[in-house]
N, CA, C and O atoms as a Tinker XYZ file with bonds, in Angstrom:
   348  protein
     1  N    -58.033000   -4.984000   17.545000    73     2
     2  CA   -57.179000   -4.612000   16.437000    64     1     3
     3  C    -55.878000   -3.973000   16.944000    63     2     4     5
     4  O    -54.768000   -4.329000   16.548000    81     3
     5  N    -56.010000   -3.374000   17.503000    73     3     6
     6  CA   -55.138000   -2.252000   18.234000    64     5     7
     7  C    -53.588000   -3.638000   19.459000    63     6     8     9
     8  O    -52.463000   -3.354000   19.868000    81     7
     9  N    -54.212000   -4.653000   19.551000    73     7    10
    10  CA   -53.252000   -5.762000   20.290000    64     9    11
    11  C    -52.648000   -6.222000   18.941000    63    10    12    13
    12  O    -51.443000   -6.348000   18.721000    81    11
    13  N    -53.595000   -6.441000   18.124000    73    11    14
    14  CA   -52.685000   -7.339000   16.942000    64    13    15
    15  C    -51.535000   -6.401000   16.047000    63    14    16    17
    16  O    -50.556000   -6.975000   15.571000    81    15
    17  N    -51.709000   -5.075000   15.878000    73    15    18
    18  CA   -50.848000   -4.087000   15.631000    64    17    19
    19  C    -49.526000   -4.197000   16.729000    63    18    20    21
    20  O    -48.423000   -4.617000   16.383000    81    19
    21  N    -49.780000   -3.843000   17.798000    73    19    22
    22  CA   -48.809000   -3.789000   18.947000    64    21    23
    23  C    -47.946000   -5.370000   19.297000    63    22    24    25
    24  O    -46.890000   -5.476000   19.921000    81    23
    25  N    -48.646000   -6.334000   18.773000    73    23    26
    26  CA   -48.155000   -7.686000   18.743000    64    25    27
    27  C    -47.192000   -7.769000   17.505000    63    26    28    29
    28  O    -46.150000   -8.350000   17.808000    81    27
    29  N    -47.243000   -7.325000   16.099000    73    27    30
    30  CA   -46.788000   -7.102000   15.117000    64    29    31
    31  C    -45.800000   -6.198000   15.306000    63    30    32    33
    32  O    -44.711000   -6.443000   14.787000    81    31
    33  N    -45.966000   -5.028000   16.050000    73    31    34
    34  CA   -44.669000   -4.086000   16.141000    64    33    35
    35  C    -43.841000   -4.849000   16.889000    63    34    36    37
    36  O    -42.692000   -4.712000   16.469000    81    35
    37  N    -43.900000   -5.566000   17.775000    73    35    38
    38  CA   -42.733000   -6.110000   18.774000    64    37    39
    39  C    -42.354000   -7.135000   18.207000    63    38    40    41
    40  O    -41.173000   -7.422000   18.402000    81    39
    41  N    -43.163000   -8.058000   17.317000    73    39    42
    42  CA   -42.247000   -8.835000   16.466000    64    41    43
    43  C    -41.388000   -8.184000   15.510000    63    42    44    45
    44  O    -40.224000   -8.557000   15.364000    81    43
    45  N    -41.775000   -7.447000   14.997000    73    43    46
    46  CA   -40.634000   -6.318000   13.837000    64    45    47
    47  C    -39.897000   -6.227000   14.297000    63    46    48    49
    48  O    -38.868000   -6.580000   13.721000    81    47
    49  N    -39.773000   -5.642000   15.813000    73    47    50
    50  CA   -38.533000   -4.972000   16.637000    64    49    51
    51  C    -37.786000   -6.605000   16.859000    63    50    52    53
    52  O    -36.769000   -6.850000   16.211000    81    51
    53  N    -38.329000   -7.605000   17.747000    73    51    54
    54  CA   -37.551000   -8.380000   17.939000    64    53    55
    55  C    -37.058000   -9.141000   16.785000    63    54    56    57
    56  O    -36.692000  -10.301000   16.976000    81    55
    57  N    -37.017000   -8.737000   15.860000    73    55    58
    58  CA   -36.700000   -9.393000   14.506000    64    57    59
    59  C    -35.513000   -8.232000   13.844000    63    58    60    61
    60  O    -34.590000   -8.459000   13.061000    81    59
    61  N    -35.863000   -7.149000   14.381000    73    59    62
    62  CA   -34.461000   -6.601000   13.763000    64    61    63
    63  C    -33.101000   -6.242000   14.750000    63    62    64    65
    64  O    -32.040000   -5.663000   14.514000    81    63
    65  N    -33.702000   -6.907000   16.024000    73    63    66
    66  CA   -32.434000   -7.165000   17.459000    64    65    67
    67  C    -32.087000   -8.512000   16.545000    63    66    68    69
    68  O    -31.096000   -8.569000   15.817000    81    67
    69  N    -32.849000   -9.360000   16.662000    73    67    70
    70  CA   -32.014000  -10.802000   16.325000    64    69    71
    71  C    -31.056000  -10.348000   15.097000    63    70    72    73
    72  O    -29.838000  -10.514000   15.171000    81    71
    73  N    -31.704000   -9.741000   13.918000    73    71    74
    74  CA   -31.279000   -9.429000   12.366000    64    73    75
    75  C    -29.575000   -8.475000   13.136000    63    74    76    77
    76  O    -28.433000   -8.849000   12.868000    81    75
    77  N    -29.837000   -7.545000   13.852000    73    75    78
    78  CA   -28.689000   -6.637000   14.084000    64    77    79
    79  C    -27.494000   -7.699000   14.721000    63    78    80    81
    80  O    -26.343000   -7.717000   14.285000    81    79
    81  N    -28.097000   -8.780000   16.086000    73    79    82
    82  CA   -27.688000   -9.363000   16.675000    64    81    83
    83  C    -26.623000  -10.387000   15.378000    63    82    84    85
    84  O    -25.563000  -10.685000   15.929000    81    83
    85  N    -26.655000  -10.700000   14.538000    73    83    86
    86  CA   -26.285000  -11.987000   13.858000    64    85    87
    87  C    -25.439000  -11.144000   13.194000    63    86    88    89
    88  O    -24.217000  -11.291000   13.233000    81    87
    89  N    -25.976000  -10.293000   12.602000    73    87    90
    90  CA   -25.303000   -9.270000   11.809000    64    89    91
    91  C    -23.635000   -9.413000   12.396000    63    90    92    93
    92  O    -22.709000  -10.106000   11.975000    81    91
    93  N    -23.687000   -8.750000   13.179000    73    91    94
    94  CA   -22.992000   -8.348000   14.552000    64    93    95
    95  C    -22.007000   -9.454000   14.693000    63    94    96    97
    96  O    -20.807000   -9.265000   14.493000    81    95
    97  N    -22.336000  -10.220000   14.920000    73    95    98
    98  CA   -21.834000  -12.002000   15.441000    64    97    99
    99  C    -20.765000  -12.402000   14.127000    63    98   100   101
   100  O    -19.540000  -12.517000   14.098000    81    99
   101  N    -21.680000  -12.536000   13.205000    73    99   102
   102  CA   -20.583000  -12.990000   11.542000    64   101   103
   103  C    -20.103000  -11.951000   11.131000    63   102   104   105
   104  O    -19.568000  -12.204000   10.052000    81   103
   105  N    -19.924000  -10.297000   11.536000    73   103   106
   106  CA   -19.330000   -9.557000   10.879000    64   105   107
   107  C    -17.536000   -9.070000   11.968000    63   106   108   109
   108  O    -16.349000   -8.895000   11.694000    81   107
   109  N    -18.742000   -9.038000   13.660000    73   107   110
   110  CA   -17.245000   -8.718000   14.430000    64   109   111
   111  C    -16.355000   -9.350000   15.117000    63   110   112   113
   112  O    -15.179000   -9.085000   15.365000    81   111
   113  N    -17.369000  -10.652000   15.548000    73   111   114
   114  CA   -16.823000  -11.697000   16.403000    64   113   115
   115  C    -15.821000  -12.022000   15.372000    63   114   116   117
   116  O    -14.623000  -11.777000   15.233000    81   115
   117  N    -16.957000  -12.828000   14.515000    73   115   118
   118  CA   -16.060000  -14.230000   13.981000    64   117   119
   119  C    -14.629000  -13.327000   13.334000    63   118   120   121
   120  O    -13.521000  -13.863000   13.378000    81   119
   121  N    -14.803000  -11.990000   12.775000    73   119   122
   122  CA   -13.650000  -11.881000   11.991000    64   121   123
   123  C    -12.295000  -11.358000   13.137000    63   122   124   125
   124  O    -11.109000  -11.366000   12.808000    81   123
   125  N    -12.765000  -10.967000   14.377000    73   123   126
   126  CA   -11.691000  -11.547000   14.822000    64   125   127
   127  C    -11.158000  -12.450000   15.338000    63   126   128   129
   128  O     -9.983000  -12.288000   15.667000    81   127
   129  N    -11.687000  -13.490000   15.553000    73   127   130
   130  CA   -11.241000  -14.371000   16.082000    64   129   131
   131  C    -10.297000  -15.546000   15.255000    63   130   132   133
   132  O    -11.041000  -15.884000   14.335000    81   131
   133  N     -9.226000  -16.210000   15.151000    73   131   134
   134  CA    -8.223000  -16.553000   14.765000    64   133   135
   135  C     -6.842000  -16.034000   14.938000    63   134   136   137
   136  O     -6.220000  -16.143000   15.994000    81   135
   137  N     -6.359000  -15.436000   13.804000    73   135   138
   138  CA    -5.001000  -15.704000   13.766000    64   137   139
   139  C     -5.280000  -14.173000   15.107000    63   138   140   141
   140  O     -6.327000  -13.569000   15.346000    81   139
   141  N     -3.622000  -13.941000   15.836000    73   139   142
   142  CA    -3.573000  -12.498000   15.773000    64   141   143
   143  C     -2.906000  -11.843000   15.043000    63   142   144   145
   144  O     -1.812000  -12.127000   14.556000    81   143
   145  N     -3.873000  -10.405000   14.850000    73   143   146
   146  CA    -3.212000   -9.281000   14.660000    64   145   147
   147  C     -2.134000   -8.284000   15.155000    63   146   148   149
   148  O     -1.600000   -7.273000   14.699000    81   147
   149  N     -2.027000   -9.247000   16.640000    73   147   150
   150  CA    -0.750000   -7.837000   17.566000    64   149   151
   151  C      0.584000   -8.075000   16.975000    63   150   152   153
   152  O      1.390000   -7.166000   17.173000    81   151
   153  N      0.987000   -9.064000   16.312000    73   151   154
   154  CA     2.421000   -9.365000   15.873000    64   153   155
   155  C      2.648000   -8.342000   14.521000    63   154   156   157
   156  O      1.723000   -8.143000   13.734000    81   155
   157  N      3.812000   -7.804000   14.374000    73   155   158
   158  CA     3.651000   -7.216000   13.769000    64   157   159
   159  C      4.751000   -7.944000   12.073000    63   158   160   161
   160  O      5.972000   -8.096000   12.027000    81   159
   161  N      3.735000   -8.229000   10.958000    73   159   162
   162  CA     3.920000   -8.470000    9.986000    64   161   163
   163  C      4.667000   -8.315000    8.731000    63   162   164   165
   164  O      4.685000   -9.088000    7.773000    81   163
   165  N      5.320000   -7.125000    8.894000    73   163   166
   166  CA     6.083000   -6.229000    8.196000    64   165   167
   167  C      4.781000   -5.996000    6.632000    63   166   168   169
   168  O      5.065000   -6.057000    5.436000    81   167
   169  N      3.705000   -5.793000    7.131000    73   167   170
   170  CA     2.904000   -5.621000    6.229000    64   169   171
   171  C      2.483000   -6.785000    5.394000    63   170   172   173
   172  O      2.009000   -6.391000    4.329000    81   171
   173  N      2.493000   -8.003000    5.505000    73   171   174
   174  CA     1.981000   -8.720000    4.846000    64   173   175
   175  C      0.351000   -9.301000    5.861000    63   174   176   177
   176  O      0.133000   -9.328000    7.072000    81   175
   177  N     -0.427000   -9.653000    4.772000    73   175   178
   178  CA    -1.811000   -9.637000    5.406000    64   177   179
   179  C     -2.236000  -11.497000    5.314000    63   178   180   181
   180  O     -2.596000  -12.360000    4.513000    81   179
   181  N     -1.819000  -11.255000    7.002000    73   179   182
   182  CA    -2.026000  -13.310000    7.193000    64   181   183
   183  C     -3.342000  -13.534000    7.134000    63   182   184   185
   184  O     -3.890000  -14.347000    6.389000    81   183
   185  N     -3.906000  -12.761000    7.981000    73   183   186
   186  CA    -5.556000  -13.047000    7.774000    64   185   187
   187  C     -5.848000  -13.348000    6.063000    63   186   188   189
   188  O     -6.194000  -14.463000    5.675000    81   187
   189  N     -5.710000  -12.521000    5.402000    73   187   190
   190  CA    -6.134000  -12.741000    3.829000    64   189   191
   191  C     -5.308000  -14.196000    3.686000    63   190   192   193
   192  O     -5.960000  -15.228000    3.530000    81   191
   193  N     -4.243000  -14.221000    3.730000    73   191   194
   194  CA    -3.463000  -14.874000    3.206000    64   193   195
   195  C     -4.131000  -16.490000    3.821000    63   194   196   197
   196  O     -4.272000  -17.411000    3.016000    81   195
   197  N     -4.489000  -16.666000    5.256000    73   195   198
   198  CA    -5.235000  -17.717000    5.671000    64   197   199
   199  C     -6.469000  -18.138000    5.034000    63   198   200   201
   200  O     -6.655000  -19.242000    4.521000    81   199
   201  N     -7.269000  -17.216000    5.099000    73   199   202
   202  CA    -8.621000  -17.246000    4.203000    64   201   203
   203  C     -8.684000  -17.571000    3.177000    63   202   204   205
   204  O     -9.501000  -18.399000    2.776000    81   203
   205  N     -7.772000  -16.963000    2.431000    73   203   206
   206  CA    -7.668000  -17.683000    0.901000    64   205   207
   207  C     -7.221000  -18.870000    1.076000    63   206   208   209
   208  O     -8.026000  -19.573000    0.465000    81   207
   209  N     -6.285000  -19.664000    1.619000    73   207   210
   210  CA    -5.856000  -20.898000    1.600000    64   209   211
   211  C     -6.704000  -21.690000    2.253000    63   210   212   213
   212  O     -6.642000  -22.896000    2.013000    81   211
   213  N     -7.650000  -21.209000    3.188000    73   211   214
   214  CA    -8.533000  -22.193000    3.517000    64   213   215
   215  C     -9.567000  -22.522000    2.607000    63   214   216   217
   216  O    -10.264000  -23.536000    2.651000    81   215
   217  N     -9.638000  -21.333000    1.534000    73   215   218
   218  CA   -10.932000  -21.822000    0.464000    64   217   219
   219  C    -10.293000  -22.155000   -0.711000    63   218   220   221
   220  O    -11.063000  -22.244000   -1.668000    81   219
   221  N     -8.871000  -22.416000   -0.997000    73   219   222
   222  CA    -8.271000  -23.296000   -1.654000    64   221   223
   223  C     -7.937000  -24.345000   -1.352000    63   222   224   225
   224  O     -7.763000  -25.118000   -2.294000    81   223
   225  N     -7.688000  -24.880000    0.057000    73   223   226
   226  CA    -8.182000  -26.188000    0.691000    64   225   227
   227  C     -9.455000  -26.787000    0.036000    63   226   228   229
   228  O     -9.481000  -27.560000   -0.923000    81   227
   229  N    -10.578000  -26.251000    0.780000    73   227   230
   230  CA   -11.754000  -26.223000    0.404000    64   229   231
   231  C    -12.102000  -27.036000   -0.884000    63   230   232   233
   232  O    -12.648000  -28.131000   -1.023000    81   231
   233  N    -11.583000  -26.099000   -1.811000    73   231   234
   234  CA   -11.886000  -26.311000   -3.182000    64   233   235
   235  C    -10.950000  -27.917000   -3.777000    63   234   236   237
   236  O    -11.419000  -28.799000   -4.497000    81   235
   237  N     -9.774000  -27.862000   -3.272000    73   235   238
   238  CA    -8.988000  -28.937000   -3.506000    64   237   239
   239  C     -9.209000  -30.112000   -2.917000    63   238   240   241
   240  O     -8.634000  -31.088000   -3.399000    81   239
   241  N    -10.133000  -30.305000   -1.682000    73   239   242
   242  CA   -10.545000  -31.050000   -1.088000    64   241   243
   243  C    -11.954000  -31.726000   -1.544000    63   242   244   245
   244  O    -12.426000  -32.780000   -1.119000    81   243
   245  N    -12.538000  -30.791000   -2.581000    73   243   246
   246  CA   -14.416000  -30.733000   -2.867000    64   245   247
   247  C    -14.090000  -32.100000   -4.324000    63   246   248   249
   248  O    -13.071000  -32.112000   -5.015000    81   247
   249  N    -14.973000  -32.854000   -4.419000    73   247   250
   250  CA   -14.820000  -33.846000   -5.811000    64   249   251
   251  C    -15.476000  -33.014000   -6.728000    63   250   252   253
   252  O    -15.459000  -33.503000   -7.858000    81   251
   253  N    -16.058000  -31.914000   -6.650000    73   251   254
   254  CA   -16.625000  -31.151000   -7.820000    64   253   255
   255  C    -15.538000  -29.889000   -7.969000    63   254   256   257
   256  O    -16.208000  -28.909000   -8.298000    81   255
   257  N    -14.494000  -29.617000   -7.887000    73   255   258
   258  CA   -13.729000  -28.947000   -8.014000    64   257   259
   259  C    -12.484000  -28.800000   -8.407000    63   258   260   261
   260  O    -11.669000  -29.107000   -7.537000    81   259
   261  N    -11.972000  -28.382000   -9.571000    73   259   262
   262  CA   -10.592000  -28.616000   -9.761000    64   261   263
   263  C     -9.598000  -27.325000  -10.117000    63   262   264   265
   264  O     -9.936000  -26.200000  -10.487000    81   263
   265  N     -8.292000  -27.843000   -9.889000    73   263   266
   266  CA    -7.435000  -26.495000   -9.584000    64   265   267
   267  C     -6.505000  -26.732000  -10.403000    63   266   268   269
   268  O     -5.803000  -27.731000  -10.246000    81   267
   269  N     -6.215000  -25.486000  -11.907000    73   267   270
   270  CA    -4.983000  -26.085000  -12.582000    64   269   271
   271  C     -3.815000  -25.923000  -11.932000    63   270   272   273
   272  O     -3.650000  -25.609000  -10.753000    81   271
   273  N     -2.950000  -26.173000  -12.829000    73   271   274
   274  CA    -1.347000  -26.558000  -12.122000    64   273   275
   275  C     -0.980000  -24.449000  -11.727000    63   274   276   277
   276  O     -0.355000  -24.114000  -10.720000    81   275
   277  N     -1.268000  -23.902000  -12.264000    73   275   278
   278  CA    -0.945000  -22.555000  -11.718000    64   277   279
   279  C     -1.689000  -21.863000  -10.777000    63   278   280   281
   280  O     -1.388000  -20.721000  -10.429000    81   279
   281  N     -2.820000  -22.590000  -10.258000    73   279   282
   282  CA    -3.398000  -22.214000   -8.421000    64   281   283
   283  C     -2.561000  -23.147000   -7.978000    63   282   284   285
   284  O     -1.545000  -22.850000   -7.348000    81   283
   285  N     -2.954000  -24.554000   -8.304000    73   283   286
   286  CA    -1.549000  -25.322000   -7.434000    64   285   287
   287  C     -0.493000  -24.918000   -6.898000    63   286   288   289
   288  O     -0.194000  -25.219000   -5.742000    81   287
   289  N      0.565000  -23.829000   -8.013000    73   287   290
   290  CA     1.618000  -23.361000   -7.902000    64   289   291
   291  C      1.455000  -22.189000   -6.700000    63   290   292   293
   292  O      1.956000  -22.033000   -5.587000    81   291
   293  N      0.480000  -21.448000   -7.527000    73   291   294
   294  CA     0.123000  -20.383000   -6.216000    64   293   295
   295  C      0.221000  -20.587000   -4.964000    63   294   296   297
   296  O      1.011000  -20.099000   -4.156000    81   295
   297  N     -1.070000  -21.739000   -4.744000    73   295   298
   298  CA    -1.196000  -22.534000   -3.172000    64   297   299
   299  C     -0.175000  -22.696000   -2.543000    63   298   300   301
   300  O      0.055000  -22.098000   -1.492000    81   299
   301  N      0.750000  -23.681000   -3.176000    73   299   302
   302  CA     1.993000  -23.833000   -2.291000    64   301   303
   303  C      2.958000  -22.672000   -2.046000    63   302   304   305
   304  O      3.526000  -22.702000   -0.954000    81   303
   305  N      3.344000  -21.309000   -3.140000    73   303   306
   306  CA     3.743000  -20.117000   -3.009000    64   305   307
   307  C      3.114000  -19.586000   -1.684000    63   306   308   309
   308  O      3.795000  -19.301000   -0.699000    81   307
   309  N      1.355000  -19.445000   -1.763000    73   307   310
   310  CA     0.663000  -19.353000   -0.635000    64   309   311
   311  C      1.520000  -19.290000    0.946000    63   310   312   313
   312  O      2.006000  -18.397000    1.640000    81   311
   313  N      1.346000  -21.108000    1.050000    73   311   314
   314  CA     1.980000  -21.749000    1.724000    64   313   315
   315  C      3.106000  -21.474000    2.531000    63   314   316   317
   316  O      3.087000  -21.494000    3.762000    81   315
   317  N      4.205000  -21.187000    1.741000    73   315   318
   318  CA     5.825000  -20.984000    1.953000    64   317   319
   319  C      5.422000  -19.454000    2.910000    63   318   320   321
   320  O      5.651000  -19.286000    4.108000    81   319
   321  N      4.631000  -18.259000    1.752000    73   319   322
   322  CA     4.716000  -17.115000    2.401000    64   321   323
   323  C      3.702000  -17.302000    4.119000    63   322   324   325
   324  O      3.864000  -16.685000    5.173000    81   323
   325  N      3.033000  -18.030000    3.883000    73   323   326
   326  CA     2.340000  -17.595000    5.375000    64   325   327
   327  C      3.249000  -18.117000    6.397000    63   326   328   329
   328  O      3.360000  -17.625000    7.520000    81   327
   329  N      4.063000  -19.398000    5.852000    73   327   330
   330  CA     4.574000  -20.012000    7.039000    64   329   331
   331  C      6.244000  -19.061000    7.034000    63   330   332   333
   332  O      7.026000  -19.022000    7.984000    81   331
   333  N      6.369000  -18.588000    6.092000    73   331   334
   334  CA     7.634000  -17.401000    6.412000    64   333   335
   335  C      7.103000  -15.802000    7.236000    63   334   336   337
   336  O      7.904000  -14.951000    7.621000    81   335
   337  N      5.841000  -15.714000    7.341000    73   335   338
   338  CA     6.090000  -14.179000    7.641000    64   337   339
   339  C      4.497000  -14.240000    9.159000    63   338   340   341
   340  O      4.172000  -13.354000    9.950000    81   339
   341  N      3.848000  -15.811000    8.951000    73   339   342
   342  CA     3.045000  -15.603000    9.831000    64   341   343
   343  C      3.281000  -16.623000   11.124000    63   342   344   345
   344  O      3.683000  -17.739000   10.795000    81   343
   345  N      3.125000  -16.440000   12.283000    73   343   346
   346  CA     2.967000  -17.637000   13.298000    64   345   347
   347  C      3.050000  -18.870000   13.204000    63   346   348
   348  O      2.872000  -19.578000   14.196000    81   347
């Protein structure tokens, strides 16, 4: 009894390294990795500004999805500002 307890605790544990591990991975890696941050922006936020346009891509790209003419408008507003103030 006493192995199958101690077999059970080390799966818990190695289950909340992997759980911390992933955690970790999609929360610090991935969010930095892309655009950079060292340029300095005069305060406008490219990261957001990318993200959103990639899931307005996304959406404009999906056949179950549609975008009226004033995200449209947005998008390309989008557009103009990232490519005026980002890389």
């Amino acid at each position: 009894m006493a192995k199958l307890v101690k077999m059970v605790v080390n799966l818990a544990v190695l289950a909340a390294l992997g759980w911390a591990a992933w955690y970790g991975y999609t929360n610090w890696v991935a969010a930095s990795s892309g655009t950079s941050s060292s340029t300095d922006t005069g305060g406008y936020n490219c990261r957001g500004a990318l993200a959103r346009l990639a899931q307005d891509y996304e959406c404009r790209d999906a056949a179950n999805c549609t975008l009226s003419q004033e995200e449209l408008a947005a998008l390309r507003e989008r557009e103009i500002a990232i490519e005026k103030n980002c890389n």
